[in-house]
ZAMARGU-4260 file (C-alpha; in steps of 0.2 Angstrom, whole numbers, plus 5000, padded with zeros to 4 digits):
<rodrens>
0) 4970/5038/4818 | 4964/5022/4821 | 4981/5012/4817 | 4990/5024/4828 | 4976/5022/4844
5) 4981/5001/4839 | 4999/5005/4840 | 4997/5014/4858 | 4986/5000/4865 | 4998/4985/4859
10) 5014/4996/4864 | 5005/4996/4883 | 4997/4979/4881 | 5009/4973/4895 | 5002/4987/4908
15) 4986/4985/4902 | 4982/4967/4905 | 4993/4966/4922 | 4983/4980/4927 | 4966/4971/4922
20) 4975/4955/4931 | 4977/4967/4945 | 4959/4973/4945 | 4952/4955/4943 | 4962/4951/4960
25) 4953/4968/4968 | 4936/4960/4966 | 4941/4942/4972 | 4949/4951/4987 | 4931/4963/4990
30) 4918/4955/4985 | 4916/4944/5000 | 4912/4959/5008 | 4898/4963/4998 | 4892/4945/4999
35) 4891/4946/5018 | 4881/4960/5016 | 4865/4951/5010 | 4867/4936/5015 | 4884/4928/5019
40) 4882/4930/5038 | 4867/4923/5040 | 4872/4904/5037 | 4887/4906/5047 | 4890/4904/5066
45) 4888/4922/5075 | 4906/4926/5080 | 4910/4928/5061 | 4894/4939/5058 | 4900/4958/5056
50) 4919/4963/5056 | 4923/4947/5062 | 4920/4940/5046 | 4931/4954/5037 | 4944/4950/5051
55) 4945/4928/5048 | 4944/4933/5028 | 4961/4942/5033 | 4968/4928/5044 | 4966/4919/5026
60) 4974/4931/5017 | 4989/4931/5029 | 4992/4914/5029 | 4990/4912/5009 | 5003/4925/5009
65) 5015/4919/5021 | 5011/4898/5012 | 5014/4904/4996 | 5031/4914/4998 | 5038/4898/5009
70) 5033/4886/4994 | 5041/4898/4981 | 5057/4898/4989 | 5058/4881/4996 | 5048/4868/4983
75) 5048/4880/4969 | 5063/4890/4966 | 5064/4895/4948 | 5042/4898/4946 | 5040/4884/4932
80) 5026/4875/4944 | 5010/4874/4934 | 5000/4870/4950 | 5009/4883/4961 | 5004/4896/4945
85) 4984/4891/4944 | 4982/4888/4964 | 4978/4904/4971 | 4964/4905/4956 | 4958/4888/4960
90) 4958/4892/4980 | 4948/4906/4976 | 4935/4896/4964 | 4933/4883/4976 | 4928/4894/4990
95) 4916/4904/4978 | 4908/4887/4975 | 4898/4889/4994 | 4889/4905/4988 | 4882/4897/4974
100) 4877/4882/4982 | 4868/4892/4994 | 4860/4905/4983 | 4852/4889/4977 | 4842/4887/4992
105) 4853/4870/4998 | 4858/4870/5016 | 4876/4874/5018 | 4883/4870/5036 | 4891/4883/5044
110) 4908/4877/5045 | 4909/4873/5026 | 4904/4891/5024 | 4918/4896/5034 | 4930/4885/5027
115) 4926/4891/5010 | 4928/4909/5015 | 4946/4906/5024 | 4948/4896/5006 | 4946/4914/4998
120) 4958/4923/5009 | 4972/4908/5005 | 4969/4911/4987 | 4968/4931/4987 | 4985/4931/4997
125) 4992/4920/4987 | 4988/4929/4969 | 4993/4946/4976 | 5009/4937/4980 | 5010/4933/4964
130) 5007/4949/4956 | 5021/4959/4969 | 5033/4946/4960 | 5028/4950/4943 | 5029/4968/4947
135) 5046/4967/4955 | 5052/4962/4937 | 5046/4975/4926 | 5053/4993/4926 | 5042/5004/4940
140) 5035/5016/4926 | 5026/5002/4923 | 5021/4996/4938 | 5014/5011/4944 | 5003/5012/4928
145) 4997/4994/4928 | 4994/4997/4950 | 4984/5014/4944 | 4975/5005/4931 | 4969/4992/4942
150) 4960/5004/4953 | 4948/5009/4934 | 4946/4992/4931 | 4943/4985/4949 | 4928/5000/4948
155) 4923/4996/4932 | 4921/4975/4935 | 4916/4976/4953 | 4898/4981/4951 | 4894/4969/4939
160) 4894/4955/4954 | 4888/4966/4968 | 4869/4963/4962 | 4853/4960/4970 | 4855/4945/4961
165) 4865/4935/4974 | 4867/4919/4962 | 4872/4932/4947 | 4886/4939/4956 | 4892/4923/4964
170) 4892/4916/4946 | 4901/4929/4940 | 4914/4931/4953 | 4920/4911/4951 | 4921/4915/4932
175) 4932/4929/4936 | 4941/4919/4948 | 4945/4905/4934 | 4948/4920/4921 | 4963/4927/4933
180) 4973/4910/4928 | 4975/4915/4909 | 4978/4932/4912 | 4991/4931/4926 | 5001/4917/4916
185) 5002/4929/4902 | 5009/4943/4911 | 5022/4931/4917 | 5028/4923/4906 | 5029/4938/4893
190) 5040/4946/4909 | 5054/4931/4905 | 5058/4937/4888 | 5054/4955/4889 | 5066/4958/4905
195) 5080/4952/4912 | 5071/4942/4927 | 5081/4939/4946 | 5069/4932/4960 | 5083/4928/4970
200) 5079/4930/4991 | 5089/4948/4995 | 5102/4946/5011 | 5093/4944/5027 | 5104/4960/5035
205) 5100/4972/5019 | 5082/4967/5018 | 5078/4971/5038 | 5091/4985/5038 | 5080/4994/5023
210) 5064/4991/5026 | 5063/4992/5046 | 5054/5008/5044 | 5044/5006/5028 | 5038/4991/5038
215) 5033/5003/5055 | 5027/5017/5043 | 5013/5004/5034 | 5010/4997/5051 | 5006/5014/5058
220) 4996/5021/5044 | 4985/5004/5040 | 4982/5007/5059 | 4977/5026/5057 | 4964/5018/5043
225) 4958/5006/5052 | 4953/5020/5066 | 4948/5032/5051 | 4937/5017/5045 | 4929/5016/5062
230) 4925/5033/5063 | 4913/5035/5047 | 4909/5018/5049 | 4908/5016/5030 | 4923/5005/5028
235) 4916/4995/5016 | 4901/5006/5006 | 4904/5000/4988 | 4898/5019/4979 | 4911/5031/4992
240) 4925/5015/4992 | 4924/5013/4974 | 4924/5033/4970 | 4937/5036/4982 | 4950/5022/4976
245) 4947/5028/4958 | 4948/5047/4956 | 4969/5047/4963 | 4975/5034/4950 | 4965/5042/4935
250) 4976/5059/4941 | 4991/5049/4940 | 4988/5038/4926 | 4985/5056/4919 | 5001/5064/4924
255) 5011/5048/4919 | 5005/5050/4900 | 5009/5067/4901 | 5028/5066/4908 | 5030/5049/4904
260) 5049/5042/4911 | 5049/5058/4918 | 5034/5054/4930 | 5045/5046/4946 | 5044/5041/4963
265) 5047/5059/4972 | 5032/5065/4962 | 5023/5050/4967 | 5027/5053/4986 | 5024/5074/4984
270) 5006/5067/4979 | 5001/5053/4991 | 5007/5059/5008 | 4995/5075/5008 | 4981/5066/5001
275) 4985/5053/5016 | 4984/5063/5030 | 4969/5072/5021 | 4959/5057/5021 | 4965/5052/5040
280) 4963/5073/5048 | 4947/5077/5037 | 4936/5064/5046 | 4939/5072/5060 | 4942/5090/5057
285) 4932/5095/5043 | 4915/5090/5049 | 4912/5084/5032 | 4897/5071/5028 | 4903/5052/5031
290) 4901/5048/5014 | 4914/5062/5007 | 4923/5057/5023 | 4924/5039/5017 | 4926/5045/4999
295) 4942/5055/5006 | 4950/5040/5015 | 4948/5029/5003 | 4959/5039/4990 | 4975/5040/5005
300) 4973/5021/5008 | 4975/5020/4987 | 4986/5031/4986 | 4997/5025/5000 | 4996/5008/4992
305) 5002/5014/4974 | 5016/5023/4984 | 5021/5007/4994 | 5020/4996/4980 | 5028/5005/4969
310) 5044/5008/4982 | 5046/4989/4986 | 5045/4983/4967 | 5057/4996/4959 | 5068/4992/4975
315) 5068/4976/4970 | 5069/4978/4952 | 5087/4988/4955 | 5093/4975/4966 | 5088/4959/4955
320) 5079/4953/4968 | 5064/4945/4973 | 5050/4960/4977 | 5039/4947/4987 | 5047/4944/5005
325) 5046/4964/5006 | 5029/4963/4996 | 5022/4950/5006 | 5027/4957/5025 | 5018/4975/5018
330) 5003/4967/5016 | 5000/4956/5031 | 5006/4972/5042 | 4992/4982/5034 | 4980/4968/5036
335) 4984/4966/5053 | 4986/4983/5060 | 4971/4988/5053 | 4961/4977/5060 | 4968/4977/5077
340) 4964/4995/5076 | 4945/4992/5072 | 4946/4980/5088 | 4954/4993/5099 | 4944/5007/5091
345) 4926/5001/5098 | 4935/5001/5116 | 4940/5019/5117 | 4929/5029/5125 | 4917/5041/5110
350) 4925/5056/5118 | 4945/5051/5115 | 4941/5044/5096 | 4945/5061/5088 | 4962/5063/5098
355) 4969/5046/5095 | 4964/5046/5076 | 4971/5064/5072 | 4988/5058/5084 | 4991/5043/5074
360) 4990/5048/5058 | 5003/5063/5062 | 5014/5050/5070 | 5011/5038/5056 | 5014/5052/5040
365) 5030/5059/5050 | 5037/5040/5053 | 5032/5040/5032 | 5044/5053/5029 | 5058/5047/5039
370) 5056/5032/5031 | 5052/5039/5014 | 5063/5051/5012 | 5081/5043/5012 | 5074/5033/4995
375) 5071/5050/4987 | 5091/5058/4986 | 5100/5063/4969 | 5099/5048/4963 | 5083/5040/4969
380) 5074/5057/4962 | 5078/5049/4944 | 5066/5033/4939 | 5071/5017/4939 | 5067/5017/4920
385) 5081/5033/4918 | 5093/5024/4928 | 5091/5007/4920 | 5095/5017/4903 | 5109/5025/4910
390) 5118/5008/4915 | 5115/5001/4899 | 5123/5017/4890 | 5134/5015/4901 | 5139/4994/4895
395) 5136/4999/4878 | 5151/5013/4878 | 5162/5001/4887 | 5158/4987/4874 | 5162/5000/4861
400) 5177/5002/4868 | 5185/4987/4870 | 5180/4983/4852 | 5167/4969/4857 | 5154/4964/4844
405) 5137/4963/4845 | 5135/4946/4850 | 5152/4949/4863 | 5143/4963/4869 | 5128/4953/4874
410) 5136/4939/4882 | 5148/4956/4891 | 5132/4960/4899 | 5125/4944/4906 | 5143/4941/4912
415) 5140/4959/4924 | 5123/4952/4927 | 5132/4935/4935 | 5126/4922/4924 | 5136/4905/4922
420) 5142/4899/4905 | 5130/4886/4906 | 5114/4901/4911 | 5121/4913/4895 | 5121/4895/4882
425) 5101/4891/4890 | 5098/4912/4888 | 5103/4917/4871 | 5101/4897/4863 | 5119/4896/4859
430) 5131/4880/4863 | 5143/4880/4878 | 5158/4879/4866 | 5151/4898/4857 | 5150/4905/4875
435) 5166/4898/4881 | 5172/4906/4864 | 5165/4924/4867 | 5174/4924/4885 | 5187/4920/4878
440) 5189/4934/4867 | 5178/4947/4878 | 5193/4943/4892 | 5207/4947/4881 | 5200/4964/4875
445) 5197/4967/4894 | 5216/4963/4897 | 5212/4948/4910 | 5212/4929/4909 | 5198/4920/4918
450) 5180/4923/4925 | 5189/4927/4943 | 5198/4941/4936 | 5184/4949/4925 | 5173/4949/4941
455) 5187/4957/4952 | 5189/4970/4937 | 5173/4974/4937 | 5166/4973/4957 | 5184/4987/4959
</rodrens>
């Protein structure tokens, strides 16, 4: 019984530790908020007190975002920077610094506490850039499971720095911060010998054409939150948020053991859009309590998040493509239009708030649809897992056929996958001379006599 529970964890241990990764980065992205909450806004000058701290932590994150995608496709092409790897941590470390120096009692000008805090928000953007890289490399089973485990870890780590204790938690929270290098690093790094990794930048004409209205859906709904948020006005209650966040991805954790491959993206939409607009309508039409209220829109906002992720990374797993452009524009939209929502929301008169939150978040669920749906036909109803086998079947009866060996076959496939002569020697540690001699041979059972015509063959 024991070996067998082993043999489970080490067959998921990729899932498992992204999704602790993943969790890690949740409490380095929240507990600011909890910070401020005893005692963070008392150092620092007033316009950052209340929601115009949460809203400079976000400029942060937006920037760190946007920074790090231009660094990795510009300095660092092919992700082998040591410093680029361990920064966002290290950002997030250095800015962590400030709360401990001040739960010492040591005067902390406000400035230096502000440009620790906007030094969180550039690492926190950074690492979940780096995490929607990492996931756009790894089938979307899997991605779905490490995203829904992250939300059981994220509860599970989380309280253990929101303590009374303000120098225990801001000690713990730098640890954590330090402990996130390790753990992404691994994840990586396993991803580069497990699967077939392509970060390349997808066409400019494609990547606006797809994602225009997955873009205008995630502005809208983050915007319909942020009103929700301002509505119960417990945005950021640690019990309700944590509650909320947690109970949808046990339910889907659950239903993915259960059906395993068969677990895909259409029964991962039939399950978040209700529970969206349940969590946006049932603050205002159900008269509930805020806390259940909160508790409500918590688990759409989590929900929506597993079901955006999810679509971006397994698109970009299918295409060989880099998931973080796409990755990186959903997350600064929802940053953004949620918080211009909370601005907006405190201007509209007490009387109107109903109307325009319930208005919204209809607008916002049927734009998801329109958006949504088109990704969700014959084909997109399989998982990317099913589809991935499918293709490889697919090679492996085509190698059969044409007589090719095992190694032939191999070196077939990383042909079909684009890969130079020089790419295929580095891949599978052979000499050029060996490549150049399995073409060779793989283009006379294929009838054809040079790379040109073996790609025209197979792109007819």
């Amino acid at each position: 019984m024991v070996e067998r529970m082993l043999a489970a964890l080490r067959k998921q241990e990729l899932v498992l530790r992204a999704g602790i990764g993943v969790g890690i980065y949740r409490c380095l992205h929240e507990w600011p908020v909890w910070f401020n909450d005893e005692v963070y806004h008392g150092s620092a000058v007033e316009f950052f007190a209340g929601p115009n701290f949460f809203m400079f932590l976000d400029i942060g994150k937006v920037a760190g975002l946007g920074i790090y995608v231009a660094l990795c496709f510009t300095v660092d092409k092919s992700r082998k920077s040591d410093g680029l790897m361990i920064a966002p941590s290290l950002l997030c470390a250095a800015g962590f610094l400030a709360p401990v120096i001040f739960s010492l009692g040591v005067p902390v000008a406000p400035i230096i506490m502000l440009g620790a805090l906007f030094g969180v928000g550039l690492g926190v953007g950074m690492l979940f850039a780096q995490w929607i890289e990492f996931f756009g490399t790894i089938p979307p089973i899997k991605t779905l499971q490490a995203l829904a485990f992250s939300y059981v870890a994220r509860f599970l780590l989380l309280p253990l720095f929101d303590s009374p204790d303000v120098m225990t938690g801001a000690l713990g929270i730098l640890g954590m911060a330090l402990v996130s290098v390790p753990v992404t690093s691994w994840c990586i790094q396993r991803t580069a010998t497990a699967f077939p990794v392509s970060r390349n930048l997808p066409p400019s004409g494609t990547f606006v054409r797809r994602n225009g209205l997955l873009f205008l859906f995630v502005a809208l709904f983050a915007f319909a939150y942020g009103l929700g948020s301002g509505m119960t006005d417990l945005s950021h209650a640690p019990l309700e948020t944590g509650w909320g966040k947690v109970m949808p991805s046990l339910v889907v954790l659950l239903l993915v053991l259960r059906l395993g491959d068969r677990f895909d993206r259409t029964i991962l939409y039939a399950l978040s859009l209700p529970l969206m607009l349940a969590g946006l309508l049932g603050v205002v039409f159900l008269g509930l309590p805020m806390s259940v209220s909160q508790v409500l829109l918590s688990a759409g906002f989590s929900m929506f998040h597993l079901l955006i992720y999810v679509v971006v990374c397994s698109d970009a797993f299918q295409s060989h493509t880099s998931a973080m452009p796409a990755g990186a524009c959903v997350r600064a939209l929802a940053l953004v239009a949620a918080d211009v929502a909370i601005v907006l929301f405190k201007a509209l008169p007490v009387g109107t708030r109903p109307t325009v939150v319930s208005a919204v978040a209809i607008v916002s669920i049927g734009v998801g649809f329109a958006a949504l749906m088109p990704r969700f036909g014959i084909e997109g109803t399989r998982s990317a897992t099913d589809l991935v086998r499918d293709k490889r079947r697919e090679l492996e009866g085509l190698a059969a056929a044409h007589g090719l060996s095992a190694r032939e076959s191999t070196v077939f496939e990383l042909l079909l996958e684009g890969k130079t002569a020089a790419q295929i020697s580095e891949e599978l540690f052979i000499s050029n001379g060996a490549v150049r001699a399995h073409c060779s041979r793989i283009y006379d059972k294929f009838g054809v006599h040079s790379r040109k015509d073996f790609d025209a063959l197979f792109e007819s």
